[in-house]
N, C-alpha and C positions, 0 to 999 in steps of 0.2 A: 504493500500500500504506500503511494508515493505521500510524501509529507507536505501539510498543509502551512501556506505559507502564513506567519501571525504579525507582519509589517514589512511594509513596500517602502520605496522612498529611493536615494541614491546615494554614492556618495563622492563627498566634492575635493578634489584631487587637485590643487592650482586651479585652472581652468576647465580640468575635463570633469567630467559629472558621467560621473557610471551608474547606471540603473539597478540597484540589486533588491533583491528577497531576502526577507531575516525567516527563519525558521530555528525552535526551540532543538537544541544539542541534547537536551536528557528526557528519558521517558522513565515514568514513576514504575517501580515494582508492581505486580499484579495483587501481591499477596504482602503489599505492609499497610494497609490501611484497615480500619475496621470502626463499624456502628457503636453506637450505644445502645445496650436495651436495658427492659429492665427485666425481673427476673419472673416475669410469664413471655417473653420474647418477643415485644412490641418495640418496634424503635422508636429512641427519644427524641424528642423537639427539643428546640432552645427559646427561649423566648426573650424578648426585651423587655426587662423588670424594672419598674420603679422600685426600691423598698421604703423611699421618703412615704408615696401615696399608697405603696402597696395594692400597686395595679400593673398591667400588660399596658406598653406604649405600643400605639401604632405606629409605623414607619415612615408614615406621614408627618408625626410629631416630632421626629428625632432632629439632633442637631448635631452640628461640632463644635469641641469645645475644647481649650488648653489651658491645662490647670495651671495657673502663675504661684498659686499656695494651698494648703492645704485646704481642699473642698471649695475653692474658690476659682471659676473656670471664667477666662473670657470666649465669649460667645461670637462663633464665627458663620454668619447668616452665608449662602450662596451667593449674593452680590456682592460681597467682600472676597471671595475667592474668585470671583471673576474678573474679577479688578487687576488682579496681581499672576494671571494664568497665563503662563508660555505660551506665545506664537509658537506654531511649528512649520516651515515647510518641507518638510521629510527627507530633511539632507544630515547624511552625517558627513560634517565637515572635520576633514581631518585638518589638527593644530599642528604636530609637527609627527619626524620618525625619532625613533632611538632605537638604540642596540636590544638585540634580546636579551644578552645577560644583564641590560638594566632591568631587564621587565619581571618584577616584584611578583609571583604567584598570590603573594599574603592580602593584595589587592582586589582580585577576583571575586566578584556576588556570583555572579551567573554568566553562563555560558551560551551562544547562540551561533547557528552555523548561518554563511550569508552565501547566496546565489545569486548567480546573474539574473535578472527579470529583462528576458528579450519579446516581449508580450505584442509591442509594435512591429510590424512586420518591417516596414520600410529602414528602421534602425536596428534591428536585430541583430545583423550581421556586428555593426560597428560598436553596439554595446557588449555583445559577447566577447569580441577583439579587445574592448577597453577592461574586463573584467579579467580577460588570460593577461595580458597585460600588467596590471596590478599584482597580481598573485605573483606572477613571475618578476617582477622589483623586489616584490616583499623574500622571495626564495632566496633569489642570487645576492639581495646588500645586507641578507640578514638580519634585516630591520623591523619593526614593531611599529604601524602606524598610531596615533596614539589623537583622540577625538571627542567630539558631544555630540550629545543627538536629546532629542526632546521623544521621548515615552511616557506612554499614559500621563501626561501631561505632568512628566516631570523631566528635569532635567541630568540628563549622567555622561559622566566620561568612559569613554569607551576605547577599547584598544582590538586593532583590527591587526590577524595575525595570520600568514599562510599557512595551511593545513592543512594533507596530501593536495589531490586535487583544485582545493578551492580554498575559501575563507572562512576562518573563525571569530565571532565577538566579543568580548569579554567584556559585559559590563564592570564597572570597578566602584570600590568601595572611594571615597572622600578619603584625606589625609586624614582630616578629626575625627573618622570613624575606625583608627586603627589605634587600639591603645598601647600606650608608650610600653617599649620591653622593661622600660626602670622600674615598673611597677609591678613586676614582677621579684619575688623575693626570693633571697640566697644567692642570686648570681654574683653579690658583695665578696660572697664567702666562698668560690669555687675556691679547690684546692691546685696545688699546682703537680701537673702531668707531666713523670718519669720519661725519659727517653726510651725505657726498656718497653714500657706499657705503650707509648705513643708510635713503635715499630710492628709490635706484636698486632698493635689495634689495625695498624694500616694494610699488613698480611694478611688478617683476616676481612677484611674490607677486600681485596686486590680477590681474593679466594671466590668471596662471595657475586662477587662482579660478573653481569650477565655481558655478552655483547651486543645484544639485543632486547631493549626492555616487551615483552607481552602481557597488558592487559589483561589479555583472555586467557591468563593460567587462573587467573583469582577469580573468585564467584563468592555472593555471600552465601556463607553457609546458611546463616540463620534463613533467610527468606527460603531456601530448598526446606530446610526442616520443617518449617511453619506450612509451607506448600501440602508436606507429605502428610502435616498433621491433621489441617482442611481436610485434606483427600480423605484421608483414615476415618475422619470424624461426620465426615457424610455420608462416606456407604459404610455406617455404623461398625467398622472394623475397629478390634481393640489397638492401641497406642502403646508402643514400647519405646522408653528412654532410654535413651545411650548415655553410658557413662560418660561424666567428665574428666575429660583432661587433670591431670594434675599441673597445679601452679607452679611456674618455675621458681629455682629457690633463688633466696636473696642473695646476690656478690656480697663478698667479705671479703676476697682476694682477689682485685683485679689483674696483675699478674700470673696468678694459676689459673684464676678460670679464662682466659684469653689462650693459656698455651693448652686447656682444656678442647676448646673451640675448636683450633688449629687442627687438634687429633681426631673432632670427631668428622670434621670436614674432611680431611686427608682419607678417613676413613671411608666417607662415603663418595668419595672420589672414584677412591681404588675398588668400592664397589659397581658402581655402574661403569666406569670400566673396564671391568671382569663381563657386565653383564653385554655390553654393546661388544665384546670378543667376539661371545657365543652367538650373537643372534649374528655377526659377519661370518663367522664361521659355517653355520648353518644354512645361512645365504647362498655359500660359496657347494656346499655340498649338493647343494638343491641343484 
């Protein structure tokens, strides 16, 4: 099922304006959401409660409203938010480029994949061109285009990023939406790291190292378990629990348990290369 686009617009490049489609990058789990009942299996309503008048507001009644003090809100009618509501016309204009190893992960809200929108026949050709185009700058300088755009009539920066074939978006968080590391405790108090422990640590780091990272080796577990338990629990089959993992134990010795590491990696090295022998081996006799 091909994906439905959720914002149209372009974006504006110097002079060129490229036509693209934003479409949503994540698709929610089947199996992590769930009702409320109550306990004859009706599902719950929510309702909008006064408890001053101890009554149901209708939604006609409602307001907005931002608390300056305790229970004391200023009162913000809809001609005061129209007052102050963003123009848009559906351009994400890019501010400038930066390097990727500037570009901060810790910044990221949300993610959005963007396509070329060649929808006019007579420019199709030339917006597709301007779209490979783009992608293809963004490849070869290694660059991060970095921009605003005006959504659901708010305003955000955004970094536009190549990604295989096409483009990716990444809404971003504000500076004053990231809180400061200082306010984080104990990092006063790190200790200071041995040259023995700081070689060991990197050995096993170097051991660990894919050259290829794959996504698609991880799955959540939980959501498969919850899947099977649904299942189990509709066509009334009884539910058996797997035992838990035991916790790993706490370091007391960061020098032995690193040269620990080391052995059981080395270990399971020399097994799966005993085991990829056999299956060439077997290969070869076939």
């Amino acid at each position: 099922m091909a994906a439905r686009a959720i914002w149209k617009g372009s974006i504006s490049f110097g002079l060129v304006n490229i036509p693209i489609q934003v479409f949503s990058a994540t698709q929610k789990e089947e199996y992590t959401s769930f009702n409320q009942l109550d306990d004859k299996g009706h599902r719950i309503k929510y309702k909008k409660w006064c408890p001053v008048e101890e009554r149901e507001v209708p939604y006609s009644e409602l307001k907005k409203g931002y608390e300056v003090s305790k229970d004391n809100y200023v009162v913000l009618e809809k001609e005061d938010l129209e007052k102050i509501k963003l123009k848009t016309n559906n351009t994400i204009e890019v501010k400038e480029f930066i390097e990727s190893e500037e570009f901060d992960p810790i910044f990221i809200e949300k993610n959005y994949f963007v396509g070329p929108d060649i929808g006019k026949k007579k420019t199709a050709a030339i917006s597709s061109k301007a779209y490979s185009l783009f992608v293809k700058i963004l490849n070869e300088t290694n660059k991060v285009a970095i921009g605003k755009v005006v959504l659901r009539e708010k305003e955000h920066v955004i970094a536009l990023r190549a990604y295989q074939r096409g483009l990716v978006m990444h809404q971003l968080k504000y500076l004053d939406e990231i809180r400061p590391m200082d306010e984080i405790g104990d990092l006063g108090n790190l200790q200071q790291v041995e040259s023995k422990e700081l070689s060991l640590g990197k050995t096993l780091v170097e051991n660990l190292t894919t050259e290829k990272f794959d996504l698609g080796q991880y799955s959540d577990s939980y959501a498969k378990e919850l899947e099977k338990l649904i299942q189990a629990k509709s066509e009334g089959q009884k539910v058996t629990i797997k035992e838990q993992e035991e916790e790993p134990k706490e370091t007391t010795d960061i020098l032995e348990t690193l040269k620990a590491s080391l052995k059981v990696k080395e270990k399971q090295s020399s097994t799966v290369a005993k085991a990829n022998g056999k299956i060439g081996v077997a290969a070869v006799s076939k």
